[in-house]
C-alpha positions in Angstrom: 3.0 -12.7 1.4 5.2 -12.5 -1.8 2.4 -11.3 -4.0 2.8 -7.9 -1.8 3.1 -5.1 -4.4 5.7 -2.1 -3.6 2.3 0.0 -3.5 1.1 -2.0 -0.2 3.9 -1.1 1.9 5.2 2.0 0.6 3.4 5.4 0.9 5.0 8.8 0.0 8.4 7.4 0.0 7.9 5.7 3.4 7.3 2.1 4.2 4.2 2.1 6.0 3.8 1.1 9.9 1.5 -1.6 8.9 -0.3 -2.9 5.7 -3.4 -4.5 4.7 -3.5 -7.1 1.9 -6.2 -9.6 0.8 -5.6 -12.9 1.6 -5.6 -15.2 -1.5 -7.9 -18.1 0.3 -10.9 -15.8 1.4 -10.7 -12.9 -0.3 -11.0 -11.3 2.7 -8.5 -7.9 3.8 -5.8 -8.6 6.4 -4.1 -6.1 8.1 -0.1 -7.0 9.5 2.1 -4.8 11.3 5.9 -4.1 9.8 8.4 -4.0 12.5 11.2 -1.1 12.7 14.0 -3.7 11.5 11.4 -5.2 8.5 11.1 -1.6 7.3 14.9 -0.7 7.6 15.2 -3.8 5.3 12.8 -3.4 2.8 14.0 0.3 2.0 17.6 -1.1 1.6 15.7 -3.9 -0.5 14.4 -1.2 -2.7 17.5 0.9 -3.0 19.0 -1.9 -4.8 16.1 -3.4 -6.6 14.1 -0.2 -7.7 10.3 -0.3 -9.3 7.5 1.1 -9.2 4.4 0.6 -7.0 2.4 -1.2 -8.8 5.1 -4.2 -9.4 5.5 -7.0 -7.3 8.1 -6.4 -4.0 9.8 -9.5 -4.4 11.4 -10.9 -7.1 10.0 -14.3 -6.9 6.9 -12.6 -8.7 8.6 -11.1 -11.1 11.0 -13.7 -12.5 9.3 -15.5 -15.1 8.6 -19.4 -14.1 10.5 -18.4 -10.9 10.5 -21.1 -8.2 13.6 -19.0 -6.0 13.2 -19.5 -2.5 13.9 -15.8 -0.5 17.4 -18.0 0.6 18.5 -18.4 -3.4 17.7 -15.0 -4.0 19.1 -13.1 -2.1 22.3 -15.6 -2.9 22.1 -14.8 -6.2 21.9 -10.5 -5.4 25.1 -11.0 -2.8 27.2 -13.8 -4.1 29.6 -15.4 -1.2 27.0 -14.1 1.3 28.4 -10.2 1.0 25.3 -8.5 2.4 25.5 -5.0 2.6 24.7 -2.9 5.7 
């Protein structure tokens, strides 16, 4: 899931109900369903990360050589575990 581009979840300005990508493997189109607390996330997520909709959603795929798990990462954003709200 972390090849997801901003464009596959986000539709006028709204993160989408549910999403179809292509699964890697087959090649073939899946469709998942983004819960009420995902979407609350992701637009925080995107208020502080910005882009556009064709770039990647998470910054493993956008960090050159990047091997961040989503736990280093989002240490790195909010050192001493400071998440905002």
């Amino acid at each position: 899931m972390v090849k997801i581009k901003i464009g596959d979840i986000v539709c006028d300005r709204k993160v989408r109900a549910r999403a179809i990508v292509v699964q890697q493997k087959t090649g073939r189109p899946v469709q998942f369903a983004l819960m009420d607390d995902a979407r609350i996330s992701f637009v925080r997520w995107l208020e502080l990360r910005g882009g556009s909709l064709e770039e990647y959603a998470f910054l493993s795929r956008t960090l050159a050589h990047s091997q961040l798990g989503a736990r280093r990462i989002g240490h790195n954003l909010f050192p001493g575990g400071a998440i905002p709200r």
